[in-house]
Phi, psi and omega in degrees: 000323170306322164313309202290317180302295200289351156272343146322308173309316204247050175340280168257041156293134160230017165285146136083195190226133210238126177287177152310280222277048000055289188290297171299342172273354197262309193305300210292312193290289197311306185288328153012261176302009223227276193304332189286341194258291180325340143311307183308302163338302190305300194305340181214026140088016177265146179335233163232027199269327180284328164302323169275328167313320195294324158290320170309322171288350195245014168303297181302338184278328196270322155294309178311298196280356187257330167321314169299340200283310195277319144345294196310317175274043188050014192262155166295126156308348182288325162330347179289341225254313185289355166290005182286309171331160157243139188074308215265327169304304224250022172251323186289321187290338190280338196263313191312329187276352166261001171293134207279127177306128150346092174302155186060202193258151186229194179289011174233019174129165180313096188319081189345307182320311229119287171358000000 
C-alpha cells in the first residue's frame, strides 16, 4: 500500500523515475480497488458510477507513474500513446514496463535503486 500511496503523492509528477514494483504495486492496488467496488456495485444493482469516477480520478496518477516507469527504461512517457493500437500496444507497452531500470542516471534523472 505504500507503492500506491507514494505514487499518489507524486499525483502529476511526470518528471523524473519509477521503479517497477513502484509502478506494479500502483497497478495491483488500483486494479483491487477497482474489481472490489465493481462487486459492490454489482452486488447492489448499481450502474458503475462510483468505479468509474474512481477511474477518472485515478487517470492522471496512473499516466504519471507509467510516464515515470517508461523514463525509468530510458523511454519517452509519450509511449503510453501505443496501448491506442489495439492488442499489440499494449503487449509492446506490458514488455517496455517489465523491463529492467537503466543503470546510473539517464536524461530523465537518478537511478531510483541508487545504483
Amino acid at each position: 500500500m505504500d507503492w500506491y500511496l507514494a505514487a499518489l503523492r507524486k499525483y502529476a509528477e511526470f518528471s523524473g523515475r519509477s521503479r517497477r514494483t513502484e509502478y506494479w504495486m500502483f497497478v495491483l492496488v488500483y486494479v483491487i480497488i477497482l474489481v472490489v467496488l465493481a462487486l459492490i456495485e454489482g452486488a447492489l444493482g448499481m450502474p458503475g458510477v462510483v468505479s468509474g469516477l474512481f477511474q477518472l480520478a485515478m487517470l492522471v496518477p496512473a499516466l504519471a507513474v507509467g510516464a515515470r516507469r517508461l523514463h525509468d527504461t530510458g523511454r519517452s512517457g509519450w509511449w503510453q500513446l501505443i496501448s491506442l493500437i489495439p492488442l499489440i500496444g499494449a503487449v509492446v507497452l506490458i514488455v517496455f514496463f517489465v523491463q529492467d531500470s537503466q543503470p546510473g542516471d539517464n536524461g530523465y534523472g537518478a537511478n531510483p535503486k541508487g545504483g
